[in-house]
N, C-alpha and C positions, 0 to 999 in steps of 0.2 A: 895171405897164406900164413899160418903161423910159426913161428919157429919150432923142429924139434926140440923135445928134454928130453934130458938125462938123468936117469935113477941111480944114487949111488947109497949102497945099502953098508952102515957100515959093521966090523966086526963085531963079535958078541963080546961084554964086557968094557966096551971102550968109552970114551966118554966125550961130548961134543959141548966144545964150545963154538957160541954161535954169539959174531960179536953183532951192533947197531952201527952201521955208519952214520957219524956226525952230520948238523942240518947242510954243511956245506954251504956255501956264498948263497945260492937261493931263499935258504934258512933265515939266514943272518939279514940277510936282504929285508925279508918280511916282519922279522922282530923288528927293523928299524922303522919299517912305514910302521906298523902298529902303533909303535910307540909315538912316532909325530903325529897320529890321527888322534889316540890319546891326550894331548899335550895341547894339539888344536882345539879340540870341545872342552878341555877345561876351560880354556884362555876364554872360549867363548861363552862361556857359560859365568863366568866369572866379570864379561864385560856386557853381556845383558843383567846381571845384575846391578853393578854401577849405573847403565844407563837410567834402568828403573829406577833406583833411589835420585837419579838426575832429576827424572820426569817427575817423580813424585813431588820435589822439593823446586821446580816450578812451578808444579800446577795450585800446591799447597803450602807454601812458603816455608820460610825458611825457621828453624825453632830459636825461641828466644832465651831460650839459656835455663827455663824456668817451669820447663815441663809444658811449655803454652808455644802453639806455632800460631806465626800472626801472618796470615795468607793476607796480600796487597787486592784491595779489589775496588784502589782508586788512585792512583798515583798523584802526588802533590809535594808541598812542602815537606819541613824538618818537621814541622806540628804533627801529630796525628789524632785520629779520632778512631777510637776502639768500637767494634759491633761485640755484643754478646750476643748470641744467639740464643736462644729459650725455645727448645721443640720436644716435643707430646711433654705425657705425663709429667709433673715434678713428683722424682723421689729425691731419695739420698745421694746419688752420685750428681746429680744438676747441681746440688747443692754446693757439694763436696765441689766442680768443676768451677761454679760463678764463685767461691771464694777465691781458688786461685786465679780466678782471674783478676780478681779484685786484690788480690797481693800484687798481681804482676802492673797492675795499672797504677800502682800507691810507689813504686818502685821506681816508675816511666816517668820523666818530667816531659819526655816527650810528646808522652799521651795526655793529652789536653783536655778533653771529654770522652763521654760513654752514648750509644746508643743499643739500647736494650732492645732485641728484637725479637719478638715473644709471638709465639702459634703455639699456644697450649690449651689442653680445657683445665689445667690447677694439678692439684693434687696433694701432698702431705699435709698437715697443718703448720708443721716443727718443719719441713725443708722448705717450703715457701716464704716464713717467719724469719730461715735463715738467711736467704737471699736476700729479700728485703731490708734485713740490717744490716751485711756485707754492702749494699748500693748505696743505701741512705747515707752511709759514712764517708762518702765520697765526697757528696755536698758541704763537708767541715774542711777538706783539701781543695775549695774552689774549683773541682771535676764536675761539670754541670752533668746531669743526667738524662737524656730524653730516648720515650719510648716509643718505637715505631710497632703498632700489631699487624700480624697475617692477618690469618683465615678468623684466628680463635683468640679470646686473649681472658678467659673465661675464669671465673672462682678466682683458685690460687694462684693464676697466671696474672689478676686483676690486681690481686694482693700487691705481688712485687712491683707491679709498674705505678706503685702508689710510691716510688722513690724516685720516680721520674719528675722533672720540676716540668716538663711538657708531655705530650699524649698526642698521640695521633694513630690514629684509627683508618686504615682501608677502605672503599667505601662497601666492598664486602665485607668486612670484621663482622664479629658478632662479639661481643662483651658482656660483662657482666656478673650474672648467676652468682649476687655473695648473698655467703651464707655456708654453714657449716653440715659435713652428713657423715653417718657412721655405716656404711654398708655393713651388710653383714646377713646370715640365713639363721631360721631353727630346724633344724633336723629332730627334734625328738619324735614327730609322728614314724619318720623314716626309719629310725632307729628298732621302734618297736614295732614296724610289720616286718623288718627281718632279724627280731628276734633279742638284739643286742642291747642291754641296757651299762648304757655307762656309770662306772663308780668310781667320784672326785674327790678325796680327801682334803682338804685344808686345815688348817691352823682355829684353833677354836674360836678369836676375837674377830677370825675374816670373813665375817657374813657374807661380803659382798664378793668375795675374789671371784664367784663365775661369773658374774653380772655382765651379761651381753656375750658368753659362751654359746656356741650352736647346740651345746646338746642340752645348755638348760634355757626353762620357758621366760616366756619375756613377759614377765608379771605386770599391771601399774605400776607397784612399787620401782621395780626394776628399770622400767622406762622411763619415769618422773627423774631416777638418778640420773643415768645415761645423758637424758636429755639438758638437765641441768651441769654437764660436763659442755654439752655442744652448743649451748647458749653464752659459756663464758668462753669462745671461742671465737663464737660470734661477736659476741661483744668486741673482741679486741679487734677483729676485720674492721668493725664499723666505725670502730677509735681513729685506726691506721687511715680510713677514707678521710677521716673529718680532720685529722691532723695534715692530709696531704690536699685534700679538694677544698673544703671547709667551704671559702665564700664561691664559689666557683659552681656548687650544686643548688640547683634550681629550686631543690626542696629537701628537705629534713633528709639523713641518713638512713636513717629509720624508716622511711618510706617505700625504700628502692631496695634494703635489706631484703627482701622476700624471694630470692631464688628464680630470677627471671633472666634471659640475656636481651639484651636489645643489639641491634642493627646500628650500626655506626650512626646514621643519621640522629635515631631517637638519643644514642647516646651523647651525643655532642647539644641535643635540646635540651636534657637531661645534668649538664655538667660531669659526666662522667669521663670525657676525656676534652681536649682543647682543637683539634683541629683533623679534619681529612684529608688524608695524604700518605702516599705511600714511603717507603724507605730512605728517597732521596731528601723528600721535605724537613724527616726528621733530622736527617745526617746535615744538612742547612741550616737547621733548629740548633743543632749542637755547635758548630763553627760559630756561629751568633752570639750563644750566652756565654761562649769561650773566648769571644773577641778574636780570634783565629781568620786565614782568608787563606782559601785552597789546600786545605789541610789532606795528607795523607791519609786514605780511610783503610784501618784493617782488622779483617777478622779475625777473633780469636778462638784456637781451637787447641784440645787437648795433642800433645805430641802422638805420631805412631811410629813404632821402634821400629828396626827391620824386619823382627817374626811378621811384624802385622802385613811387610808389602812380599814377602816370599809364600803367607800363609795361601793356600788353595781351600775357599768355601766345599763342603763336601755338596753333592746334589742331595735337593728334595727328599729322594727314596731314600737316602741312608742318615738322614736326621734321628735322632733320639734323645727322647724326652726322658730327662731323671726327674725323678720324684724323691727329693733330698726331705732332708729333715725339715731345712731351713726352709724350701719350699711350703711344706705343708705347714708350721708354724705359723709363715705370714699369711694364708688362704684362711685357717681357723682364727688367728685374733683380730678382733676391733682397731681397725686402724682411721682414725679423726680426720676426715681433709674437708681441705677448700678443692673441691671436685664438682665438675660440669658431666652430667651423663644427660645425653639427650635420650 
């Protein structure tokens, strides 16, 4: 039943204050849980993030001081023996990553040798060139070098393991394909059925500055240049084979130059690599020429800071594709590689 009210109406002209009573002990009460439920999910949010950086730096070792984390993924002695990894494409940043690693190992007395372990089908001509001379220099610091391949160990990826003083090949690898190629398309028919003809100024002595541009044609003349660019390219792959394989190859340089991959077997008939066997053999291979026995084997990998293990990938649906400058730049120009496209 409810309680009667009371109306009280008051005089005309008067003036009503009408106070709040304060939250009272109930009040007070509930700011205070607030605030400890507050205080609680920081603390814990604060101690999943420690953990994660924990987990992380188990699972992926610990950083070496030098921008390079060396994940343990054989435990042994004081010695160790470094893996570079080598996977897809070589561009710029592979580059950029095997030099520093090649400081951090020039660095290490403790790191004894190298095992280059390469699944690529190549790629630049200039970053693959660079790796190659980054490894090779290792060989003058008595750092013996051996290469264990994946899947692929193809073109420019063949290049650099010509720094390797061993080779060994999967008995599925596939190897090979040297030789030099300049991708690249002509658009001019496409150009003019919609309509657009492009107008390229240059410098009056620079005949050639479009020479292998999409929107101009690929004359003979034009092609005989180009080609005679990809030839002295070649040349220097074929140098780097005969400087590293020399007596080791079955037959002439010059022979096997023709853009082919072979199957680890023909390769190894071939003199193009020294033995079959997977990753351990080589990492065996390496303790051997090092004189080393049970050596510590570890990976080497670029650091990742804490943005990289707080960052959340976004999904599939909300990806977006820029189209920068620097993007289309490298899609229109001629770029030189030691590249495998099956």
């Amino acid at each position: 039943m409810a309680e009667p009210t009371t109306t009280t109406t008051a005089p005309a002209g008067s003036v009503i204050h009408i106070s709040r009573a304060g939250p009272g002990i109930a009040g007070a009460f509930l700011r205070v849980v607030l605030g400890l439920v507050l205080l609680a999910s920081l603390g814990l949010n604060v101690f999943l993030l420690f953990a994660l950086m924990t987990l992380h730096m188990v699972k992926n070792g610990l950083p070496s001081g030098h921008g390079i984390t060396q994940t343990v993924i054989r435990t042994g002695g004081a010695d160790k023996i470094a893996v570079i990894p080598i996977d897809g494409t070589i561009d710029g940043a592979t580059a950029t990553e095997v030099q520093k690693d090649v400081r951090l190992i020039r660095r290490s007395p403790d790191i004894r040798a190298v095992v280059l372990r390469v699944d690529s089908p190549g790629g630049g001509v200039s970053n693959a060139d660079e790796i190659y001379h980054a490894l090779v220099g290792l060989k003058a610091i008595n750092k013996p070098v051996v290469v264990s391949m994946g899947a692929m160990a193809a073109s420019g990826a063949y290049y650099i393991s010509m720094a390797g003083q061993q080779l060994f090949a999967e008995p599925t690898t596939v190897t090979g394909s040297i030789g030099v190629m300049l991708p690249g398309f002509e658009i001019t028919s496409l150009l003019k059925k919609i309509g657009v003809k492009p107008e390229v100024l240059t410098s009056t002595p620079a005949v050639w500055k479009e020479a292998g541009a999409p929107w101009s044609t690929y004359t003979p003349a034009v092609k005989s240049y180009l080609i005679d660019l990809l030839n002295s390219d070649d040349a220097r792959f074929e140098a780097v084979i005969q400087k590293s394989r020399g007596t080791r190859l079955d037959e002439p340089v010059a022979n096997i130059a023709n853009g082919k991959v072979w199957t680890a077997q023909k390769a190894l008939e071939k003199g193009l690599v020294d033995h079959i066997g997977y990753e351990s053999a080589a990492i065996h291979a390496a303790a051997k020429l090092a004189d080393i026995y049970h050596p510590t084997v570890v990976e080497l990998a670029p650091n990742q800071g804490l943005l990289s293990l707080i960052k959340v990938q976004s999904p599939v649906s909300g990806m977006k594709m820029e189209l920068s400058p620097r993007l289309i730049t490298q899609v229109l120009s001629p770029k030189f590689e030691y590249l495998y496209v099956p």
